[in-house]
C-alpha positions as CSV (number, residue, x, y, z in Angstrom):
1,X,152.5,142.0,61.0
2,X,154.9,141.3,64.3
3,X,157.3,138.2,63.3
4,X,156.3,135.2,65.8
5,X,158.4,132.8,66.1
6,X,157.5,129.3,66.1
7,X,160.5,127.0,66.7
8,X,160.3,124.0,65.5
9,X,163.8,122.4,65.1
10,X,163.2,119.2,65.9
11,X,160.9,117.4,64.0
12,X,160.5,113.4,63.9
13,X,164.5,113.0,65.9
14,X,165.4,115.0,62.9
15,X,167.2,118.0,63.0
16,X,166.0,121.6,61.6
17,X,168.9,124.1,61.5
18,X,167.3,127.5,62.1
19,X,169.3,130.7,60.7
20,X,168.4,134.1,60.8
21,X,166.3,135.2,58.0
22,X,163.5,137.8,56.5
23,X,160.2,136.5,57.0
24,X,157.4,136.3,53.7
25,X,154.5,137.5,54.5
26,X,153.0,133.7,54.0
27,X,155.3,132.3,56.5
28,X,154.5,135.6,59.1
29,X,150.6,134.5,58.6
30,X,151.5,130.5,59.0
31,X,153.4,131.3,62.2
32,X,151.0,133.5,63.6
33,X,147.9,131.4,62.7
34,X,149.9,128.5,64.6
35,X,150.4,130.4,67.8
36,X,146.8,131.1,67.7
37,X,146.3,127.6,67.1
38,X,148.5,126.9,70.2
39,X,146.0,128.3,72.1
40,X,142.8,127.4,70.7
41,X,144.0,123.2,71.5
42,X,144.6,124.3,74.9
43,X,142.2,125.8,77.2
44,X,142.1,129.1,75.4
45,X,140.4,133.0,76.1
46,X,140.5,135.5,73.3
47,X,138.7,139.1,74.3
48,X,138.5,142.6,73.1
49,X,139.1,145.5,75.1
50,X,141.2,148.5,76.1
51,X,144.4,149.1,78.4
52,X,142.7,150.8,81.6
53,X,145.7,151.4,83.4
54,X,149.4,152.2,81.6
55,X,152.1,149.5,82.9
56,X,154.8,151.0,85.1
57,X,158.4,150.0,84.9
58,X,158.8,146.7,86.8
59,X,155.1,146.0,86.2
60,X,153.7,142.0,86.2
61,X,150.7,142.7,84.7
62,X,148.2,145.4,82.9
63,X,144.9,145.4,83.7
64,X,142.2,145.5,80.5
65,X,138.4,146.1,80.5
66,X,137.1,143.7,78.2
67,X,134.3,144.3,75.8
68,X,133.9,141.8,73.9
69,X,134.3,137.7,74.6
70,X,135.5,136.2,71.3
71,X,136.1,132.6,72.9
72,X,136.5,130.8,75.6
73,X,134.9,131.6,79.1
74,X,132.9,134.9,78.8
75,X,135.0,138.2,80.5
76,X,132.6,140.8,79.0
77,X,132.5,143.9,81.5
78,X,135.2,142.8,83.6
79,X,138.9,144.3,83.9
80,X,140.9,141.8,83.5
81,X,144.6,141.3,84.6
82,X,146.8,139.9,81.9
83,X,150.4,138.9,82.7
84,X,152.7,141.7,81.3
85,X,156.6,141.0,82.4
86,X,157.3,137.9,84.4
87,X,161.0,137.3,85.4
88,X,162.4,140.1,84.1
89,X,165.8,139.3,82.5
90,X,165.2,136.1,81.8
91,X,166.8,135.1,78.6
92,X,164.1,135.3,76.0
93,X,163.6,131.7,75.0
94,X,159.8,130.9,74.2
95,X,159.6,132.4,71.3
96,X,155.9,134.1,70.9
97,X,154.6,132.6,74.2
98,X,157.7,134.7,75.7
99,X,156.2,138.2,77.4
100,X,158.4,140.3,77.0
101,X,158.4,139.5,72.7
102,X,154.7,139.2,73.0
103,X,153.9,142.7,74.4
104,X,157.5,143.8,72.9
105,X,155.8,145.7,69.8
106,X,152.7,146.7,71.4
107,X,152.5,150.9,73.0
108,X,150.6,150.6,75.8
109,X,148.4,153.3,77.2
110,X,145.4,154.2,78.6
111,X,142.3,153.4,76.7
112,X,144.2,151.6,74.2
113,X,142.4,148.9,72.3
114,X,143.6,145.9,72.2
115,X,142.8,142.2,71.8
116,X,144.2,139.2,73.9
117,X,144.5,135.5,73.1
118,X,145.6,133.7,76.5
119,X,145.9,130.3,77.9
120,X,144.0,129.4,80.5
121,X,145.5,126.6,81.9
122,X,149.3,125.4,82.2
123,X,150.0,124.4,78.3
124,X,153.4,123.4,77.2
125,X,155.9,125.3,79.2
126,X,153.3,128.4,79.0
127,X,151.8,129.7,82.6
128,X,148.0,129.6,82.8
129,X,146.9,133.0,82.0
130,X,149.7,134.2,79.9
131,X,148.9,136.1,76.7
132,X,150.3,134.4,73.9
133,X,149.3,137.1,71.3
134,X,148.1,140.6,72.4
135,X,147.6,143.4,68.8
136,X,145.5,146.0,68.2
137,X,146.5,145.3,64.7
138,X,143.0,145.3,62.2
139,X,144.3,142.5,59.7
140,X,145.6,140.5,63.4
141,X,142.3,140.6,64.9
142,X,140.4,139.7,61.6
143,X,142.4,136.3,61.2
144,X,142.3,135.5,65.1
145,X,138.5,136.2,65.2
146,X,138.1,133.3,61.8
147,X,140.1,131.0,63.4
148,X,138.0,131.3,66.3
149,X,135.1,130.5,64.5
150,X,137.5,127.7,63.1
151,X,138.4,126.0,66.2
152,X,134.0,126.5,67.4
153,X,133.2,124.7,64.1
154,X,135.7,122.0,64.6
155,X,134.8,121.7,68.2
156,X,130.8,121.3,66.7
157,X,131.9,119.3,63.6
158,X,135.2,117.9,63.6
159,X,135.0,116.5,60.0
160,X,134.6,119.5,58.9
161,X,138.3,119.4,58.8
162,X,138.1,118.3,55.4
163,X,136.3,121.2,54.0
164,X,139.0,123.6,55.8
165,X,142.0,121.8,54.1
166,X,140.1,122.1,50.9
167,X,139.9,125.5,51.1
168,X,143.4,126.2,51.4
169,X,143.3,125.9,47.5
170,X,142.8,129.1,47.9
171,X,146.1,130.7,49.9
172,X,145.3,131.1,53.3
173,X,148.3,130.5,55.5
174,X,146.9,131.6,58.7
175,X,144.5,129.1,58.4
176,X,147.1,126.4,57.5
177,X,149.2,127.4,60.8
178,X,146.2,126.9,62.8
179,X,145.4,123.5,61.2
180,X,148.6,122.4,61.5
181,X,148.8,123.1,65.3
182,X,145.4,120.9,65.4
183,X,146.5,117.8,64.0
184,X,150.3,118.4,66.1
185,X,148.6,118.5,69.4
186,X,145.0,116.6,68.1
187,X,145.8,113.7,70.6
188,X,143.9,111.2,68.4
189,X,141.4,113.3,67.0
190,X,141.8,111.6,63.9
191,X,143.0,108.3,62.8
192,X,146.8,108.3,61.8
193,X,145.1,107.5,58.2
194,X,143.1,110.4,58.1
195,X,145.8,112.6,59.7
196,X,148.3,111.4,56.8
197,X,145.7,111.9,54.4
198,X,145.2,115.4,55.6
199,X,148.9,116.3,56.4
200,X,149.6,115.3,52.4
201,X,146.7,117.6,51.2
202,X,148.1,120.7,53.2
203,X,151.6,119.8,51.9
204,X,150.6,120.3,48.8
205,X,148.2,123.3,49.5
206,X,150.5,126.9,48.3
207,X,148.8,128.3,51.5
208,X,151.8,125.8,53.5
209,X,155.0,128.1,53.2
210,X,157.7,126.9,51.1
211,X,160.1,126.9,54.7
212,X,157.5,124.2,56.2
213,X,157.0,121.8,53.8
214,X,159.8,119.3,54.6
215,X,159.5,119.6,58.3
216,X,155.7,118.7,57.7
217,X,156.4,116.0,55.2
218,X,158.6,114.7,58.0
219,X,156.8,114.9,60.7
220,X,153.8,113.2,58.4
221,X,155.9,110.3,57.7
222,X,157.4,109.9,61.2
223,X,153.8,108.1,61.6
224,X,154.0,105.7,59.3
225,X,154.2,102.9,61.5
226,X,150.8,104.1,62.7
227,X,149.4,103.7,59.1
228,X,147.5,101.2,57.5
229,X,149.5,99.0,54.8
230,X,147.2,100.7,52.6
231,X,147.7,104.2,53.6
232,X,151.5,103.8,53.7
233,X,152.2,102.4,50.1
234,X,149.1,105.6,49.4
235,X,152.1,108.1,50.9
236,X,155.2,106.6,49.6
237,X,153.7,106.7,45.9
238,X,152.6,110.2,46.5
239,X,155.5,111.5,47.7
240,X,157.8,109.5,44.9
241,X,155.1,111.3,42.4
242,X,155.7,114.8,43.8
243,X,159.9,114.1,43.4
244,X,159.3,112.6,39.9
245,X,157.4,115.1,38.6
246,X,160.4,117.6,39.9
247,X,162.4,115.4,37.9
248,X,160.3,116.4,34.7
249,X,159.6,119.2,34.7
250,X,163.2,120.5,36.2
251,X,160.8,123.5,37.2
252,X,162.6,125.4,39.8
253,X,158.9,126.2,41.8
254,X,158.5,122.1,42.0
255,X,161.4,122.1,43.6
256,X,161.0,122.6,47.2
257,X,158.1,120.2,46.9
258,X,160.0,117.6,45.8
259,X,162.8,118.4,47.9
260,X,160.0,117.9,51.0
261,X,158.7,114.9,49.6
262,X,162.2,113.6,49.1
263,X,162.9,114.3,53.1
264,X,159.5,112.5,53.9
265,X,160.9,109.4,51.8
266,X,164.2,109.8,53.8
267,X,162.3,109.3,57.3
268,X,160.0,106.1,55.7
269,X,163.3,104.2,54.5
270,X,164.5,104.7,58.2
271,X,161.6,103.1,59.4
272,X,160.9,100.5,56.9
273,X,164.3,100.0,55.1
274,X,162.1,97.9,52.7
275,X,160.0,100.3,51.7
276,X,163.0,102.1,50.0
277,X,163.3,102.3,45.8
278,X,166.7,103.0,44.3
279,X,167.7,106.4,43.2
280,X,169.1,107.8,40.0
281,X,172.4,109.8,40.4
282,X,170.9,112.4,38.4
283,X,167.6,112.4,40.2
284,X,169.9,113.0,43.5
285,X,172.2,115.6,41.3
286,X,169.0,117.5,41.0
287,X,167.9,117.9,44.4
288,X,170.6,118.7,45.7
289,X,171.3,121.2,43.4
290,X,167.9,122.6,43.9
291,X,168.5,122.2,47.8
292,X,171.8,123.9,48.0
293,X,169.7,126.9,45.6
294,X,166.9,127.1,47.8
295,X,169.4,127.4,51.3
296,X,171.4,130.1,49.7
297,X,168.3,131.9,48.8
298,X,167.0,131.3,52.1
299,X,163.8,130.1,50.6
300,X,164.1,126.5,52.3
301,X,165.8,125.6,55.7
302,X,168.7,123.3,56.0
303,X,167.4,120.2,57.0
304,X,170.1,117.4,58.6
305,X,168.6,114.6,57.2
306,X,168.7,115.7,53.2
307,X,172.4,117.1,53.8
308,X,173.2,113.6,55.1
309,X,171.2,111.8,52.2
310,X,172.2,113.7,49.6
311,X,175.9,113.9,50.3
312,X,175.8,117.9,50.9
313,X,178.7,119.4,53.0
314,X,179.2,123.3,53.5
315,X,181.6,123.5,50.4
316,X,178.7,122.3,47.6
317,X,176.3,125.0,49.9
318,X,178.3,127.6,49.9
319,X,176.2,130.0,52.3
320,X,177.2,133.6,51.7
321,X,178.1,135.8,54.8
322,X,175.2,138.4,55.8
């Protein structure tokens, strides 16, 4: 599977430092299902077909017979015209939604099959009509085609919501980037409540890659002024249980958890200074130790607002060169 990027750096006012790094497969599948997920919030096509015409040099678009209407308005039997190489030059800055790395990896020719998600309409700073995925990849077209029938079921039955995040028991990171691209452009879908109660269940879900757990827990606790006073003393106990039982175990697989839960604790104590329960100097040895572990191994991301918390400066990290 391609690598699509999803750049989320800022997260809650708080900075994500991003760094060059080998994708796992769980965090290709998270990213992928999120760009999918992208689209399917917005006003989103998806259709099967073949290249009908090969794209010259220079070319703005390719032109594709589609066979096949997965979702959105129906194209069946039509050649469409997908956007191939807008502003040629232009430094590459939009990650997946950017043409040139979206059709980058894909050998067009004639009567090549291929399958398109696209945006309709203007979304983000994404023209109407671009293609933010095009593959002719098997195991690609399989998890765009379920999270199709995701985004229909949602659309039919929106609490069945719950029943997706259960599932994620089970891994299934695709589905956990799409879900996640839900709830960050839901517009009120949910309550901030149910959204929190959500967020937390996917946090601790292993289908949520281990490099998206603390800008998630973040970004979960950057509503807590939303919350009910109910719901907040719910998140702040179940994010000091997931750092505590770090602190127990001293397993080294709870410890990005914790080290998430610790940075969604962080962002509630900036909010509501009261909320805030003193720390042990060994429970703050730990994480950081853990922390500066899971940079080096470029497991977790550096995240500004645990260095800062934690007291961590580039000496105590200690980044090799690569």
């Amino acid at each position: 599977m391609r690598s699509y990027t999803v750049l989320s750096l800022i997260i809650g006012n708080v900075a994500l430092f991003a760094a060059p790094r080998q994708h796992s497969q769980t965090e290709l599948d998270f990213n992928f299902g999120w760009a999918v997920g992208e689209c399917l919030v917005a006003k989103c096509q998806i259709f099967r077909g073949a290249v009908t015409e090969p794209a010259s040099q220079g070319a703005t678009s390719v032109l594709v017979r589609a066979d096949e209407s997965i979702y959105g308005p129906s194209v069946d039997g039509q050649s469409v015209s997908v956007p191939y190489l807008a502003n040629p030059g232009r430094p590459a800055k939009d990650g997946v939604h950017h043409l040139e790395e979206v059709w980058g990896r894909f050998a067009i020719s004639a009567n090549a099959p291929i399958t398109v998600v696209r945006v309709l309409n203007r979304f983000l700073d994404i023209p109407g009509g671009n293609p933010v995925i095009v593959t002719a990849d098997d195991r690609e077209i399989s998890l765009v085609r379920s999270l199709a029938d995701a985004s229909k079921r949602l659309s039919a039955a929106p609490a069945s919501i719950q029943e997706m995040v259960d599932s994620l028991s089970t891994p299934n990171p695709a589905l956990a980037g799409y879900l996640d691209a839900y709830l960050f452009f839901g517009n009120g879908r949910n309550s901030a409540d149910a959204e929190a109660d959500i967020r937390m269940r996917v946090l601790r879900s292993p289908s949520l890659p281990v490099s998206r757990k603390a800008s998630l827990a973040i970004r979960m606790a950057s509503e807590y002024s939303r919350m009910s006073a109910t719901q907040r003393s719910v998140m702040v106990k179940s994010l000091t249980e997931l750092v505590q039982r770090f602190m127990l175990s001293k397993r080294e697989e709870d410890g990005p958890l914790a080290l998430a839960a610790y940075a969604g604790l962080v962002k509630i104590w900036a909010i509501d200074p009261a909320a805030k329960a003193p720390q042990e100097p060994p429970a703050l040895n730990a994480l950081a130790v853990a922390y500066a572990g899971g940079v080096r191994a470029q497991t977790f991301g550096r995240t500004q607002l645990l260095e800062t918390e934690l007291h961590i400066d580039s000496n105590f990290l200690r980044i090799p060169k690569r």
